[in-house]
C-alpha positions in Angstrom: 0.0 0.0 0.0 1.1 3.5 -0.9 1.5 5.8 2.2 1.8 9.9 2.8 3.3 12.1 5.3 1.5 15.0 6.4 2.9 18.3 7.9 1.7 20.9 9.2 2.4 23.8 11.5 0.0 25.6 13.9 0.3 28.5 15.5 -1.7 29.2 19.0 -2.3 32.2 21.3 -1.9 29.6 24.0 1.0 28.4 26.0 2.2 24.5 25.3 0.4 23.3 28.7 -3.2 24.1 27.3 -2.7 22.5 23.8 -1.2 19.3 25.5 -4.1 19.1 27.6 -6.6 19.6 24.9 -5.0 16.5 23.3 -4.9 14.6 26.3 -7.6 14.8 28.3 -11.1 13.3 27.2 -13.1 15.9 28.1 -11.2 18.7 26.9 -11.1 16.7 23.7 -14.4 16.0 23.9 -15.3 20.0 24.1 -13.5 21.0 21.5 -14.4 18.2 19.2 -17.9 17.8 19.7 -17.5 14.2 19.8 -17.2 11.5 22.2 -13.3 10.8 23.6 -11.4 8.1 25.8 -7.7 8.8 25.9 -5.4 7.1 28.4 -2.6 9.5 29.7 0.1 6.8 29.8 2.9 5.5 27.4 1.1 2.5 26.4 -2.4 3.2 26.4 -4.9 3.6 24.3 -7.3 5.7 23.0 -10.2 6.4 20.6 -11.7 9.9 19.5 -14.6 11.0 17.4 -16.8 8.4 18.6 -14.7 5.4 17.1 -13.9 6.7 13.8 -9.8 7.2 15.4 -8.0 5.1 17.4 -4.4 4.2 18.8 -2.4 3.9 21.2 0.2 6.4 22.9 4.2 5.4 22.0 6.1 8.6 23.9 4.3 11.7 25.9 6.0 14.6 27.3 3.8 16.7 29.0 3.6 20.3 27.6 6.0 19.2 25.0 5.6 16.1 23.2 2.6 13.4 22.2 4.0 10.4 19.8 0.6 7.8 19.1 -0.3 5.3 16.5 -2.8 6.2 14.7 -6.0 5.2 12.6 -9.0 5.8 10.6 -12.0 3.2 11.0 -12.2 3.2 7.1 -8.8 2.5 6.7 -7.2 -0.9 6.0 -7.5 -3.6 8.8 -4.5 -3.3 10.9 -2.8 -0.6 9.4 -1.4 2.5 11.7 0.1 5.5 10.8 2.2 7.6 13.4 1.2 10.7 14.4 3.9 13.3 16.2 2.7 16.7 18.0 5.5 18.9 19.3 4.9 22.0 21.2 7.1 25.0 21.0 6.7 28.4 23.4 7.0 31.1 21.1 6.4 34.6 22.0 2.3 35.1 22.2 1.8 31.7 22.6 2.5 28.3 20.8 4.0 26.8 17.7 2.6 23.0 17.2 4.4 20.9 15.0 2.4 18.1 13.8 3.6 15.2 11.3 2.2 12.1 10.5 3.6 8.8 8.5 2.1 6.4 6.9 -1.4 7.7 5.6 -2.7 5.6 3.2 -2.4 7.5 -0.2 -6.0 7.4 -1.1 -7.1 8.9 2.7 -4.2 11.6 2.5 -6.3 14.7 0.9 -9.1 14.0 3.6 -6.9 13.0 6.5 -4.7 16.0 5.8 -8.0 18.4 5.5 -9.3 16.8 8.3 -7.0 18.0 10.8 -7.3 21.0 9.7 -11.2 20.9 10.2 -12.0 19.0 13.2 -8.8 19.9 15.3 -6.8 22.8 14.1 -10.0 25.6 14.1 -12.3 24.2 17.1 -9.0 24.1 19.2 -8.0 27.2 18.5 -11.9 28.6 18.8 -11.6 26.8 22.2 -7.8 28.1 23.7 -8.8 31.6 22.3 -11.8 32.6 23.5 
């Protein structure tokens, strides 16, 4: 199967601590996303967003600076993961996220890629800017 990387690079009037938290806890997730959220806040553990439509599991997390999971898409082939990577950078005013992921299956990367920018880019920063 033919795979993508996406990349992208969001800028917040929020500092690092509020973004990771966003991500991390499931009702702060839940808020901003307007869907259902259970995410475990250990290396190891799982968790599943949007009602069921995204899952995975968490590979490295450094509060405030760092969230490494596996990552995927109910539609998506059975079994395969990409790897999603969040890092947080304090800038002046706020935040800089860095957010890459491997491994998205080529015919899900224009909706996957738009996606993020829909249903977690805007409503977060609606959210942490208010």
């Amino acid at each position: 199967m033919e795979t993508k990387t996406i990349r992208q690079t969001i800028t917040f009037k929020a500092p690092p601590h509020d973004i990771y938290e966003a991500l991390m806890d499931s009702r702060k997730h839940a808020k901003f996303t307007g869907d259902k959220a259970s995410i475990s806040r250990k290396v190891g553990g799982k968790f599943s967003v949007f009602d069921g439509y995204s899952e995975g599991s968490n590979l490295e997390l450094i509060p405030d600076a760092k969230i490494v999971q596996t990552w995927r898409a109910s539609d998506w082939p059975e079994g395969h993961y990409s790897q999603v990577t969040f890092t947080f950078k304090e800038i002046p005013g706020g935040t800089r996220l860095s957010f890459l992921q491997t491994g998205v299956p080529e015919k899900f990367y224009e909706d996957i890629s738009q996606g993020w920018r829909d249903y977690y880019w805007a409503p977060l920063k609606e959210m942490l800017e208010k």
